[in-house]
C-alpha positions in Angstrom: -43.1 53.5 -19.8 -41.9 52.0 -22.9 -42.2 49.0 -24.7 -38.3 47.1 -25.0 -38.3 44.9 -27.9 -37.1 41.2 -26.8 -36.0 38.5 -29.7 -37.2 35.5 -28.3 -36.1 33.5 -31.1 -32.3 34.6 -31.0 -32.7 34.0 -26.9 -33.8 30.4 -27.6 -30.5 29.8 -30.8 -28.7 30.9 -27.6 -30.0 29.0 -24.8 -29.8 25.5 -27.6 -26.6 26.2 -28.0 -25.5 26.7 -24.8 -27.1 22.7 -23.8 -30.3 23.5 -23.0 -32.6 20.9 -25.4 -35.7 22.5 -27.3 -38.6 22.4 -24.9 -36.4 23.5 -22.0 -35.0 27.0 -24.3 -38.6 28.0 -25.1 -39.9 27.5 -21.5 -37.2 29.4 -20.2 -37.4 32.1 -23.1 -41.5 32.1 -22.5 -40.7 32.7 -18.5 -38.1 35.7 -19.1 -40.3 37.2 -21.7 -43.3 37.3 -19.6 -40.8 38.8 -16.5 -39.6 41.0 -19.2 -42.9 42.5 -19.5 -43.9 42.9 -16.8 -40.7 45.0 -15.4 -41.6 48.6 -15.2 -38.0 49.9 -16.9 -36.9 53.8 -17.9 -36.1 54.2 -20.7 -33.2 57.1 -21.8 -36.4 58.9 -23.6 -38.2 58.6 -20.4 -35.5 59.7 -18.2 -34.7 62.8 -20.4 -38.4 63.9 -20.0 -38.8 63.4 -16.3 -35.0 66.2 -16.3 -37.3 68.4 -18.6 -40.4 68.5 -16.4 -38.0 68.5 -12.9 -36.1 71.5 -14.6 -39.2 73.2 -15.6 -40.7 73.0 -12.0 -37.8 74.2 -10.5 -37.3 77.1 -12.4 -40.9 77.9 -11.6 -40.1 77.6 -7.8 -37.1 79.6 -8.4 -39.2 82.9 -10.1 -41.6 82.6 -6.9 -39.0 82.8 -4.7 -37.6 85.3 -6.0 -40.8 87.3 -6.3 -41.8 86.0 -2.8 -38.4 87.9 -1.7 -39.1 90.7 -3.6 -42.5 91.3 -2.2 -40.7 91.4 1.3 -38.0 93.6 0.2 -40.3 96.3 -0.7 -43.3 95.8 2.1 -40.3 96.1 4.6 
């Protein structure tokens, strides 16, 4: 999966001016960036690889299928 960029700095201007003092911003910023990492998110790159590869397999089951049918078209 891919790397999100997170602004930490622009999260803690938001947090200060929302009430929180200076120690309490960065401690909170610090915990959601380390959650932030950690999360295991899709990106729309990675989504739009993961429909080629499903397509792909699929239209490979599809031309054995039909060539499984075929084969018992013409052995019957």
């Amino acid at each position: 999966m891919a790397t999100i960029a997170f602004d930490t700095h622009k999260f803690i201007r938001k947090l200060e001016n929302a009430g929180f003092d200076s120690k309490q911003a960065e401690a909170v910023a610090d915990a959601f960036r380390e959650a932030h990492m950690e999360a295991e998110v899709a990106t729309k790159t990675d989504l739009r690889e993961l429909e080629y590869r499903l397509v792909i397999k699929l239209g490979g089951m599809m031309m054995a299928s039909v060539a499984v049918v075929a084969t018992l078209v013409k052995l019957l």
